[in-house]
C-alpha positions as CSV (number, residue, x, y, z in Angstrom):
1,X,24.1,15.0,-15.3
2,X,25.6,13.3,-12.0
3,X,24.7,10.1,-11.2
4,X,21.8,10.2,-7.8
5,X,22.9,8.6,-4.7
6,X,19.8,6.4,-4.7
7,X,21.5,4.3,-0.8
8,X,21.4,7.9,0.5
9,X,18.4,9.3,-0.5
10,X,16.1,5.6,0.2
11,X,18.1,5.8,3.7
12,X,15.9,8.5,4.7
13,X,12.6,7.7,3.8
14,X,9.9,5.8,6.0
15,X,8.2,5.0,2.6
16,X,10.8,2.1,1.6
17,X,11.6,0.8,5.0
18,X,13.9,-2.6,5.0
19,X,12.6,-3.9,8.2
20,X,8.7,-4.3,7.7
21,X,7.7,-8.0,7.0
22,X,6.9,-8.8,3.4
23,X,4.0,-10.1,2.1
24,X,5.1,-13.2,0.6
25,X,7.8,-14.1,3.2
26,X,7.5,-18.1,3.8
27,X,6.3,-18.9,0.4
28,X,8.5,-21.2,-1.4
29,X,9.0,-20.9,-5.2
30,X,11.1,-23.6,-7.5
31,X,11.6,-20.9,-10.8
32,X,12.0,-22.6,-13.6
33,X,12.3,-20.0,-15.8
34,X,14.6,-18.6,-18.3
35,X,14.9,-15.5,-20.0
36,X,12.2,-12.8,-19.6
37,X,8.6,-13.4,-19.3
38,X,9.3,-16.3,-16.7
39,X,12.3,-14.7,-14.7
40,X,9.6,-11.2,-14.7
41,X,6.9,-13.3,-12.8
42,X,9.1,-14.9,-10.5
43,X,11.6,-12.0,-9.2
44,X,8.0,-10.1,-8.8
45,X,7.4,-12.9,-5.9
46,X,10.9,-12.5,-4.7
47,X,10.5,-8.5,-4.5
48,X,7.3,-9.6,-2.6
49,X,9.7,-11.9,-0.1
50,X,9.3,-15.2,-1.2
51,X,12.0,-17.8,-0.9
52,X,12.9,-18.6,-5.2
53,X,14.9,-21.2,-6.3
54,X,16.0,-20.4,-9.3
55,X,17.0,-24.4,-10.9
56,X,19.4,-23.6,-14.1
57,X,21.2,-25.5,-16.6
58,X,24.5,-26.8,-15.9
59,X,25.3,-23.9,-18.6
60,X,23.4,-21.3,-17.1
61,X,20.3,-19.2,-18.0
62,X,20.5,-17.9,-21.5
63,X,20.5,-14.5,-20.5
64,X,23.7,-15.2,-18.3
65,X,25.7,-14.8,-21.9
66,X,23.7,-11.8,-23.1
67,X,24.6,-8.1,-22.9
68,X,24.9,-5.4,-21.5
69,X,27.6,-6.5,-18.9
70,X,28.6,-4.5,-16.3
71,X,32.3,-3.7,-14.9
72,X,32.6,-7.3,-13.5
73,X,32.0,-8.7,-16.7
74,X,28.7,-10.3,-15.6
75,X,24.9,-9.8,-17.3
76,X,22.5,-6.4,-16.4
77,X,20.2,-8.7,-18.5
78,X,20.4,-11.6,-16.2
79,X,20.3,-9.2,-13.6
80,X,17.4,-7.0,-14.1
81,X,15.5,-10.5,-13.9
82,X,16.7,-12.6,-11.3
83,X,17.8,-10.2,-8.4
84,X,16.8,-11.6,-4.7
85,X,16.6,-15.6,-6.0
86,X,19.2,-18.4,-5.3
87,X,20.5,-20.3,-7.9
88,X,21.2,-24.1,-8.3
89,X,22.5,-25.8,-11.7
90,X,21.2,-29.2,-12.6
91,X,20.9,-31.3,-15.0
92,X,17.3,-32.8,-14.7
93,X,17.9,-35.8,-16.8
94,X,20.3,-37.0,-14.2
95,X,18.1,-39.7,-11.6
96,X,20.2,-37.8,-8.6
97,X,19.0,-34.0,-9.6
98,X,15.7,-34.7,-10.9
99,X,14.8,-36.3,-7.3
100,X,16.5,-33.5,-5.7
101,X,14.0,-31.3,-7.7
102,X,11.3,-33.4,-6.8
103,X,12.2,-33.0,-3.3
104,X,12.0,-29.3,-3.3
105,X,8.2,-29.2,-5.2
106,X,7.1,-31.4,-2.4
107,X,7.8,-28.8,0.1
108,X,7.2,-25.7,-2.3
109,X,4.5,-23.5,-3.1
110,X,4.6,-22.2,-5.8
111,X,6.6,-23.8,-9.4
112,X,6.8,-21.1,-12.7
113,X,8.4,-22.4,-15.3
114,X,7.9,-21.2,-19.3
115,X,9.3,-23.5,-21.3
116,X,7.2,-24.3,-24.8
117,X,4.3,-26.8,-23.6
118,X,5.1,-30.3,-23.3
119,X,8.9,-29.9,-21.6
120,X,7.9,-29.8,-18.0
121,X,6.0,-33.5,-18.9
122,X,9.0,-34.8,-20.8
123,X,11.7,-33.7,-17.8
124,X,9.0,-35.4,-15.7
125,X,7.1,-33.1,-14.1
126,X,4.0,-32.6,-15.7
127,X,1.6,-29.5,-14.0
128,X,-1.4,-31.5,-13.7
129,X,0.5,-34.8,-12.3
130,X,2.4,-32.8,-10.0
131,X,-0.8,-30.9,-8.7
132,X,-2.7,-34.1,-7.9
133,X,0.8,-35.5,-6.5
134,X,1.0,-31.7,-4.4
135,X,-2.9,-31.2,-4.3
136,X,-1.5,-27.7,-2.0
137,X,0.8,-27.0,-4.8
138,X,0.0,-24.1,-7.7
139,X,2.2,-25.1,-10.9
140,X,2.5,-22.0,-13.5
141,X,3.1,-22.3,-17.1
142,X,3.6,-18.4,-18.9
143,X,4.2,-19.6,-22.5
144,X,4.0,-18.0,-26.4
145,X,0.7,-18.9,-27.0
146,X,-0.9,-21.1,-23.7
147,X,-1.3,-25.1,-23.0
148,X,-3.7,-25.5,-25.4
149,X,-5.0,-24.3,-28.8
150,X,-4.2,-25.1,-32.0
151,X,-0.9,-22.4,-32.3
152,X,0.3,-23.9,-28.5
153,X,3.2,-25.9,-29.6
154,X,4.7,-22.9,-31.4
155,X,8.1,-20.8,-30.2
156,X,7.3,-17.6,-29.4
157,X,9.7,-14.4,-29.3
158,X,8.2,-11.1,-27.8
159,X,8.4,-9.4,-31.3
160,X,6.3,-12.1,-32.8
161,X,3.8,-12.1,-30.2
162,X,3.7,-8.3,-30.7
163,X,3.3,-8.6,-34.3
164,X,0.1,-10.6,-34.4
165,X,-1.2,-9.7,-31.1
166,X,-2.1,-6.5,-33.1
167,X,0.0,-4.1,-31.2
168,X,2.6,-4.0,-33.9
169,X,0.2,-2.8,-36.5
170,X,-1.4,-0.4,-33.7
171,X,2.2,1.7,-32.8
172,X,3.7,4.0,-35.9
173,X,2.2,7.1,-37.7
174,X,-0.7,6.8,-39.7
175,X,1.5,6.8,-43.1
176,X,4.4,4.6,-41.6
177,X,5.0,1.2,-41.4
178,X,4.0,-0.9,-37.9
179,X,6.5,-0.4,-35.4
180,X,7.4,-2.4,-32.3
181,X,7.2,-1.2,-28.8
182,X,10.5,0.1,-27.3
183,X,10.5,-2.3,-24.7
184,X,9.7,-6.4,-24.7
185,X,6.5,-5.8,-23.5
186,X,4.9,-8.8,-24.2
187,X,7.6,-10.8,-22.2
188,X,6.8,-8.5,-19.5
189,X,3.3,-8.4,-19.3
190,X,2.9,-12.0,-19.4
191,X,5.3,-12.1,-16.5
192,X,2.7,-9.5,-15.0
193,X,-0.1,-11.7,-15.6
194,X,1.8,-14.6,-14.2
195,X,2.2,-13.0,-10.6
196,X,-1.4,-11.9,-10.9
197,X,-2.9,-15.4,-11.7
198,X,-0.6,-16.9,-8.7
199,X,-1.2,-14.6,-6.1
200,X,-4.7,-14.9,-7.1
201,X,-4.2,-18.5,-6.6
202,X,-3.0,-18.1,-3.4
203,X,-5.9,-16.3,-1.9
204,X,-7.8,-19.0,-3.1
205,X,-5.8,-22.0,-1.8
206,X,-6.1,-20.1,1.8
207,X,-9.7,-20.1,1.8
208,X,-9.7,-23.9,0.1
209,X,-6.9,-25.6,0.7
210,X,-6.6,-26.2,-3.1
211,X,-3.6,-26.0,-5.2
212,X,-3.9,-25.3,-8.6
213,X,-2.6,-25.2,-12.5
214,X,-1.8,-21.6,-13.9
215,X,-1.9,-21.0,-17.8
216,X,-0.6,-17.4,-19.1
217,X,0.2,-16.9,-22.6
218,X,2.3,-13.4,-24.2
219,X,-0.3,-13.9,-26.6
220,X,-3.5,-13.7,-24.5
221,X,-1.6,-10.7,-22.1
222,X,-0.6,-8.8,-25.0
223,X,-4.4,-9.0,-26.9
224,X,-5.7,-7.6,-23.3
225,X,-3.9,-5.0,-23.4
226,X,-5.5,-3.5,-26.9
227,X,-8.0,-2.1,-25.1
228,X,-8.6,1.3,-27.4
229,X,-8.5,-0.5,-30.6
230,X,-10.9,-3.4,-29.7
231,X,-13.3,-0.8,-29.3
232,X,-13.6,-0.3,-32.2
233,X,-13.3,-3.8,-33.7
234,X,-15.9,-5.3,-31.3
235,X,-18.5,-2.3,-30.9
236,X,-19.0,-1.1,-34.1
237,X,-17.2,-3.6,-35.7
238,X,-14.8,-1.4,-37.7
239,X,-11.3,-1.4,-38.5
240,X,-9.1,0.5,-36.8
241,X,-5.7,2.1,-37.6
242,X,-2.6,3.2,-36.0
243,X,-2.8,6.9,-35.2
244,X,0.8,8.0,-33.9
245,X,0.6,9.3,-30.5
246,X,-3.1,10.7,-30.1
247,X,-5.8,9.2,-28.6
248,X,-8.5,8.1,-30.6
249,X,-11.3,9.3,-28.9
250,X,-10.4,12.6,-26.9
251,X,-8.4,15.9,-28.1
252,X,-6.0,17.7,-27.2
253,X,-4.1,14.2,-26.2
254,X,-0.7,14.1,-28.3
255,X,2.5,15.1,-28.1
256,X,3.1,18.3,-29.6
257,X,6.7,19.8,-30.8
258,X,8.0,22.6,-28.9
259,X,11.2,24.6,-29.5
260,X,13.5,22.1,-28.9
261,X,11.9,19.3,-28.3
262,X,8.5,17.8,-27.9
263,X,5.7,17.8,-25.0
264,X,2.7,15.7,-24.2
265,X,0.1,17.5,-23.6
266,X,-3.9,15.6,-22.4
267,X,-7.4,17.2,-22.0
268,X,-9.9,14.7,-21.1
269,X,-12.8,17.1,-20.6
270,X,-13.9,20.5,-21.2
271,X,-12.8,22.2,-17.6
272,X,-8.6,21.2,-18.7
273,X,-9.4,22.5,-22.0
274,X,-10.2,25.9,-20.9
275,X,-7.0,25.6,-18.5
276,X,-5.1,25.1,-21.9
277,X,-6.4,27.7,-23.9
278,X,-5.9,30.4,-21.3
279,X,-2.3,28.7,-20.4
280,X,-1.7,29.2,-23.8
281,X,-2.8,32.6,-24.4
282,X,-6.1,32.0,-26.4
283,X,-9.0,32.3,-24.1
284,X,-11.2,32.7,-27.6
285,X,-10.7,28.8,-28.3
286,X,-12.8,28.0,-25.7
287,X,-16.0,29.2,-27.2
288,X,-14.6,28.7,-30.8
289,X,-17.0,26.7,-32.8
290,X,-15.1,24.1,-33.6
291,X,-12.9,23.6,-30.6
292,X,-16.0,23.3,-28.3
293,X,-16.7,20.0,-27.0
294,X,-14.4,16.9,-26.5
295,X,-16.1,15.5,-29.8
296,X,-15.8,18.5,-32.4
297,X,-11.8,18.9,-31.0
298,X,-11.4,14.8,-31.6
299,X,-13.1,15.4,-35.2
300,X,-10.8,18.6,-36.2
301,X,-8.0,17.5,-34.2
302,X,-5.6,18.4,-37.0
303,X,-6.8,22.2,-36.9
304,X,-6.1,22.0,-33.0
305,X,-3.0,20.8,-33.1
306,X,-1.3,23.4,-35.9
307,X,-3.2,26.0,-33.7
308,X,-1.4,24.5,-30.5
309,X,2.0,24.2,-32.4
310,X,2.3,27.6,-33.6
311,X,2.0,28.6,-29.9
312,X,4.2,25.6,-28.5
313,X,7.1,26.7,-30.7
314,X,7.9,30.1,-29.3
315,X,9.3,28.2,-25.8
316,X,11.0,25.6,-25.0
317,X,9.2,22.1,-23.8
318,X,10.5,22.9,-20.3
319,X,8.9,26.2,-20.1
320,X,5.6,24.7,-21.3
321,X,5.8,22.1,-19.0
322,X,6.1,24.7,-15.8
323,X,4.0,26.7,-17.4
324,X,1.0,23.8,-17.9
325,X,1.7,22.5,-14.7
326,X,0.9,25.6,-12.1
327,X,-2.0,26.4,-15.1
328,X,-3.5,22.6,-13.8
329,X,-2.6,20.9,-16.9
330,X,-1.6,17.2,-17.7
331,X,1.8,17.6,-19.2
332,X,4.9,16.1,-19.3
333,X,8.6,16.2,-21.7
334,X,9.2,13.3,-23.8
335,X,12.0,12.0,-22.4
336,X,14.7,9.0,-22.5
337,X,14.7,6.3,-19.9
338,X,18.3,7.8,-18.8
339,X,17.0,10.8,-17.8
340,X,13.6,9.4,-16.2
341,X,15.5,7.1,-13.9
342,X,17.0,10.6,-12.7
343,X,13.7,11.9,-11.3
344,X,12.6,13.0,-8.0
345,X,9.8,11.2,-8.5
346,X,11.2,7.7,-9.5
347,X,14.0,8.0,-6.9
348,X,12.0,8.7,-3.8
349,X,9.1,5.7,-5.3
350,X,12.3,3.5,-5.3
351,X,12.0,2.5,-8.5
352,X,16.1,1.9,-8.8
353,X,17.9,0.7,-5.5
354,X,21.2,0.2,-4.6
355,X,22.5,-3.3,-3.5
356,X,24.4,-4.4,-1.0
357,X,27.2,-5.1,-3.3
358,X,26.9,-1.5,-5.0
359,X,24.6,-2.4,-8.1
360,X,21.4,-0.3,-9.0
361,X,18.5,-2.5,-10.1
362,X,14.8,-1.9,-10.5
363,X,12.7,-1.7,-7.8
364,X,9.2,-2.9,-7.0
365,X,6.3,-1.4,-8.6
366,X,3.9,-2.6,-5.8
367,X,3.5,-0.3,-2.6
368,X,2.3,-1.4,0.4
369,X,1.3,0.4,3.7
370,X,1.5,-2.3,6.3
371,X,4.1,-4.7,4.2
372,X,7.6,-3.9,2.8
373,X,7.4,-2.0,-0.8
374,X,11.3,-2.0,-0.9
375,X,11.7,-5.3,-1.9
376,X,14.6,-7.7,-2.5
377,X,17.6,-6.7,-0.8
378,X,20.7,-8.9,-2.2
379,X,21.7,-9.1,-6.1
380,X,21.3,-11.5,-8.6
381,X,23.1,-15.0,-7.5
382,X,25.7,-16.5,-9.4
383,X,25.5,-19.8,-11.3
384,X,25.1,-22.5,-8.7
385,X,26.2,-20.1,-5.9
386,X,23.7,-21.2,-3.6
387,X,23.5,-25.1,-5.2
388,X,25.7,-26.6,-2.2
389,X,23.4,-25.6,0.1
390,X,20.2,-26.0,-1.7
391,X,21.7,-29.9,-2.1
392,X,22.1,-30.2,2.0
393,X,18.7,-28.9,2.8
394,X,16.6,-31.2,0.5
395,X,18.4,-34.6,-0.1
């Protein structure tokens, strides 16, 4: 499969114009951060045209020394996270670079770090001093487990947090073991919630003048998102357990195997059942006793889903998914990240962009109409490549 020419193709589209303002264009951040949930939140507000200052270690941001590298020999990890920022390397024990540092908060906006609790006040700068210091200023801390609480001193890894955030023991088939996510995504949803609660923040210090402390945890994030399951747990106070890829309370909504490969297919009401069955050939299912409603299909889903299959597997997933799609169903092929960063659809959203420089990185989620939804527009800085001139500005 040839690689897209994603320069050409964003080129011509109005959609992902370079030249509107951004949102965020003014702000000043002082990023703190350092591998994933952290470096998430802040290249979100550097996507969104803030100014980010990203202060590193003298050594570099862990990530810096992780793989996958590209050609140059440099991180994709590092990358991924810290496009469109500048970078300065201190060492914040040092009397000279700590006021320096200090220097910057006072003019900034915005400061995200997510070190474990208790650094920020040992390097000496505390959130809550530095707010009544910067009463204009909103200080974020996206941590394991939050500021406070009796687990808040812990480390946290995103593979622990999914483990007892539930989420872990939610994900598998029924009969298997609990599996994690394929992605970190309670690093990332933290990071999420960490641009939400700051932007949030800065609606609010408009209309107040009032800066503020932020608190996110991968803990609290990743619990929020166990929507389905706590359902269960907190209406009828039940126990609930993983079910592989259907949903728990509507059927047909799986993934079903095909010739080669396998589909997912989802009717959330009667009308897109009765597309299915007369897509699939078997017009009788929608009268069939036990297939009528949402709530009989969800209690014999087992019977639908052999009944599906044995249909499903005389074409391939591709067929069915043409096929389900001009019938009006919700379909779509399983497929690997490789070949979903190939679509249509993902390359005329922008969701990867070519650099200046000739990398592809991620693009921004977050569309606008009035404001730029391209986003940052120069690559990942090296270590201290902007430090001489971060030095000049704020001494």
């Amino acid at each position: 499969m040839s690689e897209p020419n994603y320069a050409k193709l964003e080129a011509n589209n109005p959609h992902l114009d370079k030249d509107k303002p951004y949102p965020l264009a003014g702000i000043l951040v002082v990023d703190f951060t350092h591998v994933l949930s952290g470096p998430t939140c802040t290249r979100m507000l550097a996507d969104a045209g803030a100014r980010v200052i990203h202060i590193e270690r003298k050594t570099g941001d862990d990530t810096r020394h992780m793989g996958p590298y590209i050609a140059d020999g440099s991180s994709e990890y590092f990358r991924i996270c810290n496009a469109g920022k500048e970078s300065i390397a201190l060492d914040l024990k040092d009397p000279k670079d700590h006021a320096l540092v200090e220097n910057i908060i006072a003019k900034a906006d915005i400061v995200v770090e997510n070190f474990r609790p208790g650094v920020m006040t040992r390097l000496g700068f505390d959130p809550e001093e530095m707010v009544k210091k910067y009463p204009k200023l909103i200080f974020a801390s996206i941590s394991g487990f939050g500021q406070y609480g009796p687990w808040s001193k812990q480390a946290a890894y995103d593979t622990i947090v999914q483990a007892v955030s539930g989420l872990m023991d939610a994900t598998g088939e029924p009969n298997g073991k609990p599996t994690r996510v394929g992605t970190s995504v309670s690093d990332v949803v933290a990071g999420i919630m960490g641009y939400s609660a700051i932007t949030t923040a800065l609606v609010a210090r408009e209309r107040t003048g009032k800066g503020t402390t932020v608190d996110v945890s991968m803990l609290d994030s990743t619990f929020s998102l166990m929507v389905q399951d706590l359902m269960i747990a907190l209406g009828p106070h039940e126990v609930p357990h993983r079910i592989g890829n259907r949903h728990p309370d509507m059927y047909p909504f799986d993934t079903f195997d095909c010739q080669d490969q396998p589909i997912a297919i989802c009717c959330g009401n009667n009308h897109l059942w009765g597309l299915l069955s007369n897509a699939l050939g078997h017009e009788e299912w929608i009268n069939q006793a036990d297939f009528k409603t949402n709530d009989l299909r969800e209690k014999n889903w087992q019977k639908v889903k052999n009944a599906m299959q044995d249909v499903l597997k005389t074409k391939t997933a591709a067929e069915w998914d043409k096929i389900l799609h001009e019938a009006g169903v919700p379909a779509g092929l399983v497929l690997n990240v490789d070949k979903t960063r190939r679509l249509d659809q993902i390359i005329e959203r922008g969701m990867v962009k070519t650099l200046p420089d000739g990398n592809e990185v991620l693009g921004s989620p977050l569309k606008y109409g009035t404001w730029n939804s391209y986003g940052l527009q120069k690559d990942a800085p090296k270590l201290d490549e902007q430090g001489e001139q971060i030095r000049k500005e704020f001494e």
